[in-house]
Structure formats: structure tokens, C-alpha cells
Short mmCIF file of the C-alpha atoms (twelve columns), coordinates in Angstrom:
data_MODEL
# 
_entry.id   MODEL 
# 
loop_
_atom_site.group_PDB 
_atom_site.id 
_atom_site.type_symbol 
_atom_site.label_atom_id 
_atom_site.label_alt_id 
_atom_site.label_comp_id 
_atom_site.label_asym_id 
_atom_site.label_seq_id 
_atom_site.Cartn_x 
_atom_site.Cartn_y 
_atom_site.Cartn_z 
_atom_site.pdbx_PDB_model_num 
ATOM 1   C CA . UNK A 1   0.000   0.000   0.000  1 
ATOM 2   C CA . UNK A 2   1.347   3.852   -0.476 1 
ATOM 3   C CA . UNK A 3   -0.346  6.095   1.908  1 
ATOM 4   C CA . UNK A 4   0.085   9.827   2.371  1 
ATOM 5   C CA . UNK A 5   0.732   10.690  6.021  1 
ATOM 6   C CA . UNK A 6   0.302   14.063  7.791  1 
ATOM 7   C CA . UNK A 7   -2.371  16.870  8.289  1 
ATOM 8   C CA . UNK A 8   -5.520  15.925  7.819  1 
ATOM 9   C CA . UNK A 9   -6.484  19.470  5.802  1 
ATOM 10  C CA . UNK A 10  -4.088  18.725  3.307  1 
ATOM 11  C CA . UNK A 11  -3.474  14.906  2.613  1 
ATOM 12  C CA . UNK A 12  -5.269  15.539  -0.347 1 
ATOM 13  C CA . UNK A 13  -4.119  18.117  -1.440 1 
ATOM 14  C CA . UNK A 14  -1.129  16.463  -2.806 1 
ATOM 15  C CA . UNK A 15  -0.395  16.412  -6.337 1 
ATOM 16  C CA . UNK A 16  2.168   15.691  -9.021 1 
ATOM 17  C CA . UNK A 17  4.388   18.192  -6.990 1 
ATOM 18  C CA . UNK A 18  4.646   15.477  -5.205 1 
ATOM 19  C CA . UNK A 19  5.696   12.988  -8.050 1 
ATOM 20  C CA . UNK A 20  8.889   14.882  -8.852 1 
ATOM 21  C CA . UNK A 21  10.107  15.231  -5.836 1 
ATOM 22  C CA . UNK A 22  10.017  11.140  -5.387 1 
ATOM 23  C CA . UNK A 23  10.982  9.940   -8.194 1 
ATOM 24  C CA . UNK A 24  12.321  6.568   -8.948 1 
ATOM 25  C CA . UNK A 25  13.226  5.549   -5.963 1 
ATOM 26  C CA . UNK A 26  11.432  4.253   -2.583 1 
ATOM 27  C CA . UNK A 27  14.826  5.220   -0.178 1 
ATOM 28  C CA . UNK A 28  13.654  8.213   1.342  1 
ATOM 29  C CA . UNK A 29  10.457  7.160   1.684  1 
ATOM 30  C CA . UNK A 30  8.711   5.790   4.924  1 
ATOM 31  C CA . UNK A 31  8.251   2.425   4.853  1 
ATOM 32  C CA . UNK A 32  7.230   -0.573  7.284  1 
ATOM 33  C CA . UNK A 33  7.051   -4.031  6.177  1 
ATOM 34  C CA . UNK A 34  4.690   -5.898  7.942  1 
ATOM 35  C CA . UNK A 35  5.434   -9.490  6.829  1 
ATOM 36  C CA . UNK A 36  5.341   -12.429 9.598  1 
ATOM 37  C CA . UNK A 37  2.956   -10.487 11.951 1 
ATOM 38  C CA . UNK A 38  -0.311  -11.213 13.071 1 
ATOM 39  C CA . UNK A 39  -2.972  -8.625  13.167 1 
ATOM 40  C CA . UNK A 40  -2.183  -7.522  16.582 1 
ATOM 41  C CA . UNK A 41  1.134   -7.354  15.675 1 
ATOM 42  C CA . UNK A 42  0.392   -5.122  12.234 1 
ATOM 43  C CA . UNK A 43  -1.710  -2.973  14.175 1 
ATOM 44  C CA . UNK A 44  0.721   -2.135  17.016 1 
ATOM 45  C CA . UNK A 45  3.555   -1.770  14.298 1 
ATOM 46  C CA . UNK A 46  1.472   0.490   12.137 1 
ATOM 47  C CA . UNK A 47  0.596   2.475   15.093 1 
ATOM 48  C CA . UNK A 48  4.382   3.051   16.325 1 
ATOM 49  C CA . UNK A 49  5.040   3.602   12.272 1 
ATOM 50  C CA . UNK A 50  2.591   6.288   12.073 1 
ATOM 51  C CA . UNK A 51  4.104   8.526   15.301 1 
ATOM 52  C CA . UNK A 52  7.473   8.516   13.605 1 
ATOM 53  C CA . UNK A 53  6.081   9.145   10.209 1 
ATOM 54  C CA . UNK A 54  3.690   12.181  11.649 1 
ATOM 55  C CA . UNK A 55  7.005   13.592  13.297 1 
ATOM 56  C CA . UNK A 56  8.605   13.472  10.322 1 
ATOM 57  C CA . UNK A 57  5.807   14.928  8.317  1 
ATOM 58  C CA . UNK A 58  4.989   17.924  10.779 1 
ATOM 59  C CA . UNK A 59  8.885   18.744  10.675 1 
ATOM 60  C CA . UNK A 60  9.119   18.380  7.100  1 
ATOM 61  C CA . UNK A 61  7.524   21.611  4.853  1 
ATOM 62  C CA . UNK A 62  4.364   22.408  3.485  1 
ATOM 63  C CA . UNK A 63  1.697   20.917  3.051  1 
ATOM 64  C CA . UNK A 64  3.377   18.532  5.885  1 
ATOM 65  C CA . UNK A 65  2.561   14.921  4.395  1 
ATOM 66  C CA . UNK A 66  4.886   12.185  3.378  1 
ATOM 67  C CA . UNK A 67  4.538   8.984   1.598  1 
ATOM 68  C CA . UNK A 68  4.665   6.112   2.878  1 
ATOM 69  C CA . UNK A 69  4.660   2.304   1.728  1 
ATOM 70  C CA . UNK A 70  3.042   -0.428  3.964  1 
ATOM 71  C CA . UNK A 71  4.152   -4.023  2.845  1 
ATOM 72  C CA . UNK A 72  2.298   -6.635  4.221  1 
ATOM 73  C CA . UNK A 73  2.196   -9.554  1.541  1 
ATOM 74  C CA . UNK A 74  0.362   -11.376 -0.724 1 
ATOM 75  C CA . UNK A 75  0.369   -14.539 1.459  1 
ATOM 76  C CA . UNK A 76  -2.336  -13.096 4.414  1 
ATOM 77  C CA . UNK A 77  -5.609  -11.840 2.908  1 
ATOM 78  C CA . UNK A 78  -6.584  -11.275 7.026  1 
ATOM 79  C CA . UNK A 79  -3.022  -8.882  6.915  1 
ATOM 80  C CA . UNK A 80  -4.058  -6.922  3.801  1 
ATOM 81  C CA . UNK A 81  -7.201  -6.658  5.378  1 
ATOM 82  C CA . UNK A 82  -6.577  -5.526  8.598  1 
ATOM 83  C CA . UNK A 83  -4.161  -2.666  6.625  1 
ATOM 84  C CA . UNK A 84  -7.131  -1.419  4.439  1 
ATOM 85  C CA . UNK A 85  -9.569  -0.897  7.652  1 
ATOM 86  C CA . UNK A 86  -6.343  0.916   9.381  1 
ATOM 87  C CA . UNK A 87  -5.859  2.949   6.604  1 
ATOM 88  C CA . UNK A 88  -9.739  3.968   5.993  1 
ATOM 89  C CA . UNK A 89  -10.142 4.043   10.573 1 
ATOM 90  C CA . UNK A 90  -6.386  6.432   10.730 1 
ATOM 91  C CA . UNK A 91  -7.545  10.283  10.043 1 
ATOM 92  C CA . UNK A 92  -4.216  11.564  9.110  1 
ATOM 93  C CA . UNK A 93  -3.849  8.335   6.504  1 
ATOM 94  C CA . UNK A 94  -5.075  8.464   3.154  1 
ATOM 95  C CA . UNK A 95  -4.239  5.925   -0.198 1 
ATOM 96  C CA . UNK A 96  -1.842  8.031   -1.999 1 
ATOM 97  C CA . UNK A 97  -3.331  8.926   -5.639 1 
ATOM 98  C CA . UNK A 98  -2.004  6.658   -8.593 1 
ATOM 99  C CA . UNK A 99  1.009   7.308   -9.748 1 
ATOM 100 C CA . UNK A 100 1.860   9.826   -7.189 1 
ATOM 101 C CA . UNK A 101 5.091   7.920   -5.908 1 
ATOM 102 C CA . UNK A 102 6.829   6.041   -8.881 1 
ATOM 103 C CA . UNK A 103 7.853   2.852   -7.088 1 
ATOM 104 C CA . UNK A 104 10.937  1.119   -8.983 1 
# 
């Protein structure tokens, strides 16, 4: 999953700003790879993932969001799951638009 992490007023207002500024590679972005855990597990994870990503979003610059990837698998539908009710549940989360963060 990429997500867009940070104020709630402006995670979408993201745009292909956004695009140049990432791309063609995933190293400075945020990223927690969820693979092994169980559901409690992914859930505490995501929530220590999101404090450090929300730090680093409120002391980055405007419009204070970041991307971030969330790997979790394609071996546990319960794991994607559980990462699409987070994700939908998590105010300051939002799917990041297509094609917003070129993944290589």
C-alpha cells in the first residue's frame, strides 16, 4: 500500500508536486514491512510507524505529508485486510493517488 501521512487538511491536497520530488526511488520514503505479523502485531507496528512518520511529516515543509509504503504480503488476505480498515479508521492516513510515488 502507499499512503500519504500528515495533516488531515491537506493529505489531499497532494499532487504531481509530489511525483517529482520522489521519483524513482522508494529510499527516502517511509516504509514498514509488515510481513510475519499477526494482526495484533500489524496494528501495534502500524501504530508506532505512524508517530514517527507524523514527526517526520509535521517537521518536514508544506503541506506537511509524506509517503509512505506499507508491505504486508500477498500470502495473508486477514493482513491486507486488517491494513485497508487501518488505513480507511487512521484520520491523518489516506491511499496516496495513482502514480503519485513512482515505485521502482
Amino acid at each position: 500500500f502507499v499512503v500519504n501521512v500528515g495533516r488531515v487538511e491537506n493529505l489531499y491536497k497532494t499532487s504531481k508536486r509530489g511525483r517529482a520530488h520522489h521519483h524513482g526511488s522508494t529510499g527516502d520514503l517511509a516504509k514498514v514491512d509488515l510481513h510475519g505479523c499477526t494482526k495484533e502485531e500489524a496494528l501495534g507496528t502500524l501504530g508506532v510507524s505512524l508517530q514517527k512518520w507524523m514527526d517526520t511529516a509535521m517537521h518536514g515543509s508544506y503541506p506537511w505529508v509524506i509517503p509512505a509504503v506499507i508491505v504486508c504480503g500477498g500470502g495473508n488476505q486477514i493482513l491486507s485486510e486488517t491494513v485497508e480498515a487501518w488505513i480507511r479508521q487512521t484520520k491523518s492516513v489516506a491511499n496516496a493517488p495513482k502514480g503519485s510515488v513512482l515505485l521502482r
